[in-house]
OpenMM code with the backbone's topology and positions (N, CA, C; nanometers):
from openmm import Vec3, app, unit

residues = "UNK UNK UNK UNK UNK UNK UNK UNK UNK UNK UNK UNK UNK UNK UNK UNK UNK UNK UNK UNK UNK UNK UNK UNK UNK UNK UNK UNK UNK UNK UNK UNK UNK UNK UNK UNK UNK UNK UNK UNK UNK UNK UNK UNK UNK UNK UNK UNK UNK UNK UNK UNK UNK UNK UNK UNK UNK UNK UNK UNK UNK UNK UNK UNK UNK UNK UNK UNK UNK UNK UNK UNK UNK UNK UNK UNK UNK UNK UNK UNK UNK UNK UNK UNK UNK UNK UNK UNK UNK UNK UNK UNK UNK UNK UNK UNK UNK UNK UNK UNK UNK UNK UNK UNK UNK UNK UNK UNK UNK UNK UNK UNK".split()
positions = [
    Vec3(11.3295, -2.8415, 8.8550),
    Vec3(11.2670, -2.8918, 8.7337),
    Vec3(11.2154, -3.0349, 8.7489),
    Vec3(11.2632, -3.1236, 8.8318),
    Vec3(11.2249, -3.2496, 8.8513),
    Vec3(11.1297, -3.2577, 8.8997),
    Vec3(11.0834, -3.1887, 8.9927),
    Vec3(10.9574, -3.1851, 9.0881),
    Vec3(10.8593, -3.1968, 8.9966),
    Vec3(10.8400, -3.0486, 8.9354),
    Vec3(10.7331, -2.9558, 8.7848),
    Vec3(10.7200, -3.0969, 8.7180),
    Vec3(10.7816, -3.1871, 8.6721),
    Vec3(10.7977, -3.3484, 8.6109),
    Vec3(10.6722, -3.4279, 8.6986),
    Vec3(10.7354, -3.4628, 8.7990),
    Vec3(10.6701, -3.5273, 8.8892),
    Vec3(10.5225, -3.5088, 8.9071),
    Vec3(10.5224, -3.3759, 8.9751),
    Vec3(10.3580, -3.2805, 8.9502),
    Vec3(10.2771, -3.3513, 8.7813),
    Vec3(10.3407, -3.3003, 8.7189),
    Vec3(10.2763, -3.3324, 8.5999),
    Vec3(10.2255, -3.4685, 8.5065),
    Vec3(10.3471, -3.5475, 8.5586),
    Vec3(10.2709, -3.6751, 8.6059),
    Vec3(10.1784, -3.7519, 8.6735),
    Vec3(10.1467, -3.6998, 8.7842),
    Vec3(10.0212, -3.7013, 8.8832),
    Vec3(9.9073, -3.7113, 8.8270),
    Vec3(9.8977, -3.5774, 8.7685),
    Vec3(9.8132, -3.5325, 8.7365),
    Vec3(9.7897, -3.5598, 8.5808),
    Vec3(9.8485, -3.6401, 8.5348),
    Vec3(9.8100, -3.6371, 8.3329),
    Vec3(9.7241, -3.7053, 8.3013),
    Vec3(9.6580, -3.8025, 8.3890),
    Vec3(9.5267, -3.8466, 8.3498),
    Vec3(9.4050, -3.8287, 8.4281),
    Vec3(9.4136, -3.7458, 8.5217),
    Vec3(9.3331, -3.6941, 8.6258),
    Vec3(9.1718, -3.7075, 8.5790),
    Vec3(9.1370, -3.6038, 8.4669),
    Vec3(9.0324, -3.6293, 8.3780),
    Vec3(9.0062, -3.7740, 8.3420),
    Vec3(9.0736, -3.8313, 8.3005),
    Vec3(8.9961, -4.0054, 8.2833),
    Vec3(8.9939, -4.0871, 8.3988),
    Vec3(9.0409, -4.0350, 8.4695),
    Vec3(9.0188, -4.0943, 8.6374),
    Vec3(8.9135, -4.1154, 8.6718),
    Vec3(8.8853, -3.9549, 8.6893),
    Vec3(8.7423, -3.8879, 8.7725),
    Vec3(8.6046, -3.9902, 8.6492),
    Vec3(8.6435, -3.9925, 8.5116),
    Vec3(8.5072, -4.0254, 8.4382),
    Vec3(8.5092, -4.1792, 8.5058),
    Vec3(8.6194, -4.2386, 8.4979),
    Vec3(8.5816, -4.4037, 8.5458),
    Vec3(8.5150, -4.4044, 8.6918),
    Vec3(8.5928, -4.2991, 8.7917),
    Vec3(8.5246, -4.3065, 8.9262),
    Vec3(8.3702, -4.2702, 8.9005),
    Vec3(8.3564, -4.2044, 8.8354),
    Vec3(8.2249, -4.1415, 8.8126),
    Vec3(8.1098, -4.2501, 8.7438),
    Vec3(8.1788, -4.2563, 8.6322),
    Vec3(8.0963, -4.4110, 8.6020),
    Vec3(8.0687, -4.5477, 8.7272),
    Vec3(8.1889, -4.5473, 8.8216),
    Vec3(8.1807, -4.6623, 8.9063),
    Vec3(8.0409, -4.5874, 9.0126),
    Vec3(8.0296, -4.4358, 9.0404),
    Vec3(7.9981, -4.3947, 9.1394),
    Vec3(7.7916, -4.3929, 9.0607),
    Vec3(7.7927, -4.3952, 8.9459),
    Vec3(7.6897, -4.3849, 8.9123),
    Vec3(7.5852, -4.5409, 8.8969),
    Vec3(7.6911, -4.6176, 8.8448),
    Vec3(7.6166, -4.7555, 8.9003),
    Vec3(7.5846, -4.7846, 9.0617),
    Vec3(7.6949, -4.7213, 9.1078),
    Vec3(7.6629, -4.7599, 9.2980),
    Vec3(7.5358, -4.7038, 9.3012),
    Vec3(7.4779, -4.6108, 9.2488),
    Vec3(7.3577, -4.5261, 9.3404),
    Vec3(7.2252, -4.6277, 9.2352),
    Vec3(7.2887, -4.7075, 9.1832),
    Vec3(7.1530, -4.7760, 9.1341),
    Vec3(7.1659, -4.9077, 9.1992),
    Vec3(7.2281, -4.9404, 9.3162),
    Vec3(7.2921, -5.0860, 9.3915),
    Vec3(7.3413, -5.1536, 9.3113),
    Vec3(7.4644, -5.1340, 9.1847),
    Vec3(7.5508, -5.1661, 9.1842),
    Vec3(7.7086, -5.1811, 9.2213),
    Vec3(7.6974, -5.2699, 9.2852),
    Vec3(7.8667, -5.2731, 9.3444),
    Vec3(7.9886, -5.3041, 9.2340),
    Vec3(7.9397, -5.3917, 9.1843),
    Vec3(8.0275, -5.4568, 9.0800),
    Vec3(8.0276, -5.4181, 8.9273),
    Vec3(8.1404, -5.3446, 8.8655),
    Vec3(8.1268, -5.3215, 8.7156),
    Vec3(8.2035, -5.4439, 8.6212),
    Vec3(8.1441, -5.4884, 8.5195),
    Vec3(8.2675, -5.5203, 8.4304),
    Vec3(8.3059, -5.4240, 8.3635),
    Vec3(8.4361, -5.4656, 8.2907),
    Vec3(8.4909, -5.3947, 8.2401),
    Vec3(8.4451, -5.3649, 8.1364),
    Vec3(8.3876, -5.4227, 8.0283),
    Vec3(8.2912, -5.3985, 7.8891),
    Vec3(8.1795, -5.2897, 7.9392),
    Vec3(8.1134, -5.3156, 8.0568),
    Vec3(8.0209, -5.2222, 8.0868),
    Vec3(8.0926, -5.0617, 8.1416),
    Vec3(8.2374, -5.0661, 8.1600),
    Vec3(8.2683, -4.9413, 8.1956),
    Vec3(8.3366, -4.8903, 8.1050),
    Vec3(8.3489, -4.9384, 8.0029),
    Vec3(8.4208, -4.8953, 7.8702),
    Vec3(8.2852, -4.9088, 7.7413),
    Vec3(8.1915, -4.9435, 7.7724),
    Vec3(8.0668, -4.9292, 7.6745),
    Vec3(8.0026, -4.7601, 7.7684),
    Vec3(7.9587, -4.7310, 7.8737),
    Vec3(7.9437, -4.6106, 7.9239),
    Vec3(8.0118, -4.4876, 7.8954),
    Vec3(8.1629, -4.5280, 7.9118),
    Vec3(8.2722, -4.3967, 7.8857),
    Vec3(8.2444, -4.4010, 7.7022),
    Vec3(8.2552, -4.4931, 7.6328),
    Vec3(8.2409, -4.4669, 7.4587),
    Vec3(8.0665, -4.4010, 7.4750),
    Vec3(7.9935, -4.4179, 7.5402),
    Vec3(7.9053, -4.3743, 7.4833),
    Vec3(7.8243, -4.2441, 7.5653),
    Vec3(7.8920, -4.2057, 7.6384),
    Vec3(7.9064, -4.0388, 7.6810),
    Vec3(8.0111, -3.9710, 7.7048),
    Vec3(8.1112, -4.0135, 7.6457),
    Vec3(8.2421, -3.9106, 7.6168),
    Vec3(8.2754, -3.8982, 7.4592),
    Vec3(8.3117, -3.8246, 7.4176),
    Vec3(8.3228, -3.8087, 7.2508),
    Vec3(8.4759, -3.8823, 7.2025),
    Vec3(8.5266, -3.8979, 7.2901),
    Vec3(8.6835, -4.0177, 7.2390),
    Vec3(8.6844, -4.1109, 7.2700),
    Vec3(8.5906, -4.1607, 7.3824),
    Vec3(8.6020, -4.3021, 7.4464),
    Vec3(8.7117, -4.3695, 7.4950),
    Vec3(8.7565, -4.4998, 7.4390),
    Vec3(8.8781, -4.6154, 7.5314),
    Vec3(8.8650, -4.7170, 7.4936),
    Vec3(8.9675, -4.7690, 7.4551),
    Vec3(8.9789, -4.9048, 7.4626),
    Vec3(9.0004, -4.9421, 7.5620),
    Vec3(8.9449, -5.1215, 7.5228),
    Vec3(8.9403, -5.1537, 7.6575),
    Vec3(9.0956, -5.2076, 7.7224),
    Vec3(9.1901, -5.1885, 7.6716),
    Vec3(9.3528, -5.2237, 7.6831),
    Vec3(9.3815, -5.1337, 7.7836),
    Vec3(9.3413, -4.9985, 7.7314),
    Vec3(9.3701, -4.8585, 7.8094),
    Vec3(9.3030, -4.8588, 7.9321),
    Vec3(9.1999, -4.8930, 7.9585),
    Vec3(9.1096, -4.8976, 8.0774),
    Vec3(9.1905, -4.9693, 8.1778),
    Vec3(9.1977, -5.1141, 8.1168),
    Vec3(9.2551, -5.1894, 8.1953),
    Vec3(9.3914, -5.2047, 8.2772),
    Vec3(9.4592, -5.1139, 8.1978),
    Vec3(9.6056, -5.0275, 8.2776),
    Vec3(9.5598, -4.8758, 8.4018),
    Vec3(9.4644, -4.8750, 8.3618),
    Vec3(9.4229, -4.7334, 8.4707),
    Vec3(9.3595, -4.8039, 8.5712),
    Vec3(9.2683, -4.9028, 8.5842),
    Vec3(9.2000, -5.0124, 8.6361),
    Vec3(9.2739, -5.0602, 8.7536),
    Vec3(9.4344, -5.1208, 8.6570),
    Vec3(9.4700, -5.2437, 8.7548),
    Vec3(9.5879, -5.1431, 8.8273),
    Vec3(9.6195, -5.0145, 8.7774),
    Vec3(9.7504, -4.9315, 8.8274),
    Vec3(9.6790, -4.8665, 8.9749),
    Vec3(9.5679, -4.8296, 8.9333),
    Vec3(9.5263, -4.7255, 9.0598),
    Vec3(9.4427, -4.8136, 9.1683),
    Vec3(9.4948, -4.7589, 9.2439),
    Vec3(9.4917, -4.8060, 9.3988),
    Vec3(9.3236, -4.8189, 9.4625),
    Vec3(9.2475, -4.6835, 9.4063),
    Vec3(9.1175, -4.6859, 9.4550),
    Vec3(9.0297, -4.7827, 9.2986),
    Vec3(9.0526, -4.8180, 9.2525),
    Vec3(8.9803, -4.9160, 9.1925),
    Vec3(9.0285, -5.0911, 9.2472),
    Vec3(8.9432, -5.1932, 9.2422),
    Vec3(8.9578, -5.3056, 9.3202),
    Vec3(8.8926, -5.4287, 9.1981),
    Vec3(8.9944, -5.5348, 9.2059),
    Vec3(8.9574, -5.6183, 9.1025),
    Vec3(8.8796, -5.6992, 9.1978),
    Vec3(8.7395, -5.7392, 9.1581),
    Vec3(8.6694, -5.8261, 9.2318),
    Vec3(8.6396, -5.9915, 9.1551),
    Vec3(8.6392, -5.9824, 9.0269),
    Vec3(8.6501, -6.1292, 8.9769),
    Vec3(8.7400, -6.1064, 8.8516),
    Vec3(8.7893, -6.2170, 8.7854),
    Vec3(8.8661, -6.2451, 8.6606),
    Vec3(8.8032, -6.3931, 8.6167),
    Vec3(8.7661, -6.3651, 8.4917),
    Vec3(8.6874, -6.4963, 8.4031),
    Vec3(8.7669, -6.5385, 8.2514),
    Vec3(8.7701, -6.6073, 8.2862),
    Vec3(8.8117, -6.6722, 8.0945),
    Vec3(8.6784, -6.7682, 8.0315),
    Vec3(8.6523, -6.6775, 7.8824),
    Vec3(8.5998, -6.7585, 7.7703),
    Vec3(8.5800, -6.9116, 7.7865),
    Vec3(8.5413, -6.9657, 7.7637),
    Vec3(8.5453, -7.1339, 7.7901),
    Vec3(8.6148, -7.2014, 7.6639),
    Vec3(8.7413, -7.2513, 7.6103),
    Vec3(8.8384, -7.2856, 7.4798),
    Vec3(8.8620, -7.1629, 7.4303),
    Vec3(8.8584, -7.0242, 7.5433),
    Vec3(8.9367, -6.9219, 7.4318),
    Vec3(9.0576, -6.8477, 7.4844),
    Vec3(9.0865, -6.7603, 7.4629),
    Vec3(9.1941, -6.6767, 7.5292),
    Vec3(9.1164, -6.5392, 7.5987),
    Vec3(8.9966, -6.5050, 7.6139),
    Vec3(8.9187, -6.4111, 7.5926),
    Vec3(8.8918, -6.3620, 7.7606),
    Vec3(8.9102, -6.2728, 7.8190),
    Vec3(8.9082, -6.2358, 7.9619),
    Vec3(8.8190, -6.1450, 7.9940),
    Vec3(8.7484, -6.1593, 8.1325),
    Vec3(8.6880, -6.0161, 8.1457),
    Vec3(8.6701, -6.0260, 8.3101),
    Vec3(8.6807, -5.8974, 8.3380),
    Vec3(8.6705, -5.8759, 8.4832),
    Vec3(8.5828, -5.7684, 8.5439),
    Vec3(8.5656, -5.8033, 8.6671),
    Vec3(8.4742, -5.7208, 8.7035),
    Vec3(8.5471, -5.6207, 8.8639),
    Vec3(8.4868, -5.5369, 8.8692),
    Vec3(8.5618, -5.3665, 8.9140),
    Vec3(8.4732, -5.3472, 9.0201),
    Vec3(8.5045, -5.2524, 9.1374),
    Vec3(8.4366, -5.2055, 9.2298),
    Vec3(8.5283, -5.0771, 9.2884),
    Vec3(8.4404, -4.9990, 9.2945),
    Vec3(8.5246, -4.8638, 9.3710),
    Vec3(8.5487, -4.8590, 9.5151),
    Vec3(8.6901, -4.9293, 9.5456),
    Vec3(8.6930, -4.9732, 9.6931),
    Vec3(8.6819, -5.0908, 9.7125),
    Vec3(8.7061, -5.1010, 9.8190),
    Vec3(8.7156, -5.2805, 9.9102),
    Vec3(8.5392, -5.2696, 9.9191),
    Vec3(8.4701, -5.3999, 9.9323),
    Vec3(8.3488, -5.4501, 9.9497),
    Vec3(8.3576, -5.4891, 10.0645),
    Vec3(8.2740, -5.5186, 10.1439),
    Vec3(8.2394, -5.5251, 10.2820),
    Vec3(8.1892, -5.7109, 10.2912),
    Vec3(8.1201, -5.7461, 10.1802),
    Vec3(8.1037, -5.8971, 10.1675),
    Vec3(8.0922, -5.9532, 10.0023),
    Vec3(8.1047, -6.0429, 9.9402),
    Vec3(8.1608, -6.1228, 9.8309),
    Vec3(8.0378, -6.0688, 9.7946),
    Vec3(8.0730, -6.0231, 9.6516),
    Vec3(7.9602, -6.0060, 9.5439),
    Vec3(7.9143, -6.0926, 9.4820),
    Vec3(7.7794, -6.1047, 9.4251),
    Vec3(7.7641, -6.1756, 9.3869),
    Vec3(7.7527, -6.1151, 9.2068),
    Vec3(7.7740, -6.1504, 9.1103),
    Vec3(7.8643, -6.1279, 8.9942),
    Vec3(7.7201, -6.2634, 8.8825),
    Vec3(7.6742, -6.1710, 8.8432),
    Vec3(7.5872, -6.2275, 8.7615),
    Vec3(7.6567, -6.2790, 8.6124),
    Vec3(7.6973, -6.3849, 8.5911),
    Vec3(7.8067, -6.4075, 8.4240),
    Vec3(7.7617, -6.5722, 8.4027),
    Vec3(7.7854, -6.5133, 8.2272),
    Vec3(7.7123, -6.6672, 8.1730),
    Vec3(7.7993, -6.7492, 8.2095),
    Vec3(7.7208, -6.8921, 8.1456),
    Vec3(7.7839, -7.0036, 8.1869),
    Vec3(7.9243, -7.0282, 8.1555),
    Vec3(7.9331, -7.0022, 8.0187),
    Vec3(8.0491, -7.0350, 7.9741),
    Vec3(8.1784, -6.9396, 8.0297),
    Vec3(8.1691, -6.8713, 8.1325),
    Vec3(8.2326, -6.8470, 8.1940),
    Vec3(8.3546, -6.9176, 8.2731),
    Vec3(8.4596, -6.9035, 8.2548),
    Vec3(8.5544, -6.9830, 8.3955),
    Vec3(8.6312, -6.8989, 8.4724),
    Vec3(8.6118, -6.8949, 8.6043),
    Vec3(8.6420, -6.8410, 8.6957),
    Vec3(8.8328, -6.8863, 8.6963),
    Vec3(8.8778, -6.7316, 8.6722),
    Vec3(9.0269, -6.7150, 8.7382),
    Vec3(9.0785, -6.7168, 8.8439),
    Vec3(9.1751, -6.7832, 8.9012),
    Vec3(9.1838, -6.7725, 9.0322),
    Vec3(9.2746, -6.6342, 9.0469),
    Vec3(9.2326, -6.5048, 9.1168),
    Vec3(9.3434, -6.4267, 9.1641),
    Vec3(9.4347, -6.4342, 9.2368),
    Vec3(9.5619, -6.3920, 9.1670),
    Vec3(9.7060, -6.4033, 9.2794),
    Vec3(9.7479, -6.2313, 9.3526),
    Vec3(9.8443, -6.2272, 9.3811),
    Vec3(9.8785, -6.0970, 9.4954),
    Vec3(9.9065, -6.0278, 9.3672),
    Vec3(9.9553, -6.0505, 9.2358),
    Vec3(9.9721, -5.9401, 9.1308),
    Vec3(9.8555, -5.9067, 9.0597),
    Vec3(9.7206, -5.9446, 9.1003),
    Vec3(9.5811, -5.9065, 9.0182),
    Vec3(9.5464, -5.8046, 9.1283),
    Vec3(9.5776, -5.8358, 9.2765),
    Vec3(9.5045, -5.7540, 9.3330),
    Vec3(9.5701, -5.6387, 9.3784),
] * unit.nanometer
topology = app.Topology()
chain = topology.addChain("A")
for resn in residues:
    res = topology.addResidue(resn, chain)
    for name in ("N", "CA", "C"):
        topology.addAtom(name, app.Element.getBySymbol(name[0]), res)
């Protein structure tokens, strides 16, 4: 019975997996490497009929292994975060188009 557990865990979000890989895999074929996260949670709300918050994303995001955090930004005087995603390791530093008021996070060994 523990196993049948295990199995079923694996597999319980399998379906929202495949849509984020899929979303990551559909910007690649337009030469995008880099997603934010608003842009992969504005795609999934607006061709899936339940969508995501972006809280939820960001636990499937930072848990699974084949997704890769490539930048982390803070608001400029706010608390307000956003990051940007790539399916897989990159081969050389992206370059990450974000407004000014942007401030660059420094990543530690628990972001990546």
């Amino acid at each position: 019975m523990p196993q049948q557990k295990l199995e079923n865990k694996s597999n319980r979000h399998k379906k929202l997996i495949g849509t984020i890989e899929k979303c990551l895999l559909l910007y690649k074929e337009k030469n995008v490497d880099v997603v934010s996260i608003e842009q992969i949670r504005g795609w999934i709300n607006d061709n899936y009929r339940n969508g995501i918050s972006k809280r939820r994303l960001s636990v499937f995001l930072y848990r699974r292994p084949q997704f890769k955090l490539q930048k982390k930004c803070r608001w400029k005087n706010s608390n307000t975060f956003e990051t940007w995603w790539s399916l897989g390791d990159l081969e050389k530093e992206p370059e990450i188009d974000k407004h000014p008021h942007w401030i660059d996070v420094p990543l530690t060994d628990e972001d990546e």
